[in-house]
C-alpha positions, 0 to 999 in steps of 0.5 A, a space after each residue: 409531652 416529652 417523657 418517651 422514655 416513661 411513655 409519656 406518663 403524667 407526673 405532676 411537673 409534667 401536668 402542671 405544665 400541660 394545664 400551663 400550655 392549656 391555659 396559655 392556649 385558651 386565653 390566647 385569642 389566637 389559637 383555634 386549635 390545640 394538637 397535643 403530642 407524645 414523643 416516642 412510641 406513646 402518645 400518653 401511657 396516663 398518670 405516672 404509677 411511680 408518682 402515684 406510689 410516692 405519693 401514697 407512700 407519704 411523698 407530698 402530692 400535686 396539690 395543684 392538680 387534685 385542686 384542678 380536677 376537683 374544679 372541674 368536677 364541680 364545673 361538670 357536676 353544675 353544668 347542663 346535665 342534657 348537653 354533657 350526657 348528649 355529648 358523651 353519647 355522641 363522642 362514644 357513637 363517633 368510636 362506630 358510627 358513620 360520620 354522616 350518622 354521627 352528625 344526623 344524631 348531633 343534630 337530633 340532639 342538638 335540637 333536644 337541647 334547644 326546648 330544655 329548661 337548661 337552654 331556657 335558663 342558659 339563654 336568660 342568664 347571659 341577657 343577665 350576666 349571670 351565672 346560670 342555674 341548671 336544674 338538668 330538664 
């Protein structure tokens, strides 16, 4: 990100060249690992206010990134429900805990997600190339 001036404040010409980036990235075979930068003082200050008043003041919005976000959401909202809160849990656990007691969790966890009816289901619609249906047990 190259906004140091605005601390790297997302604007929607920089977010939609981030979600670019992003995609670019994940349909490259390729790349293993994304590193995002901030240039400047500040890796990312968020959402640009100044944008955000435009937009409330009646200045188009970015379409294109409430569209995004709201895809997103419902990709969240349909997944399984265990594995997302166990991943949550674990990345907050990872702010204060040990490495060593973060992976016995994640292990823990990991075990857990394995006799869900989410794992079942997920396992039987990949034999069938379907989309699964989780239920959130």
């Amino acid at each position: 990100m190259n906004r140091p001036a605005a601390l790297n404040a997302l604007d929607p010409s920089l977010a939609r060249a981030l979600r670019r980036s992003i995609a670019a990235a994940a349909e490259d075979p390729s790349v293993a690992v994304l590193v995002l930068r901030g240039s400047g003082r500040a890796f990312c200050a968020g959402g640009d206010i100044s944008s955000m008043k435009a937009s409330e003041e009646g200045v188009e919005a970015d379409g294109d990134l409430e569209d995004a976000v709201r895809d997103l959401a419902r990709a969240l909202d349909s997944g399984p429900r265990i594995a997302l809160s166990y991943i949550k849990q674990t990345m907050n656990l990872a702010e204060t805990a040990s490495l060593a007691e973060v992976m016995e969790v994640e292990a823990l966890r990991h075990t857990h997600c394995r006799e869900t009816e989410d794992h079942r289901e997920a396992a039987t619609a990949f034999a069938e190339k379907r989309t699964p249906r989780f239920a959130g047990r």
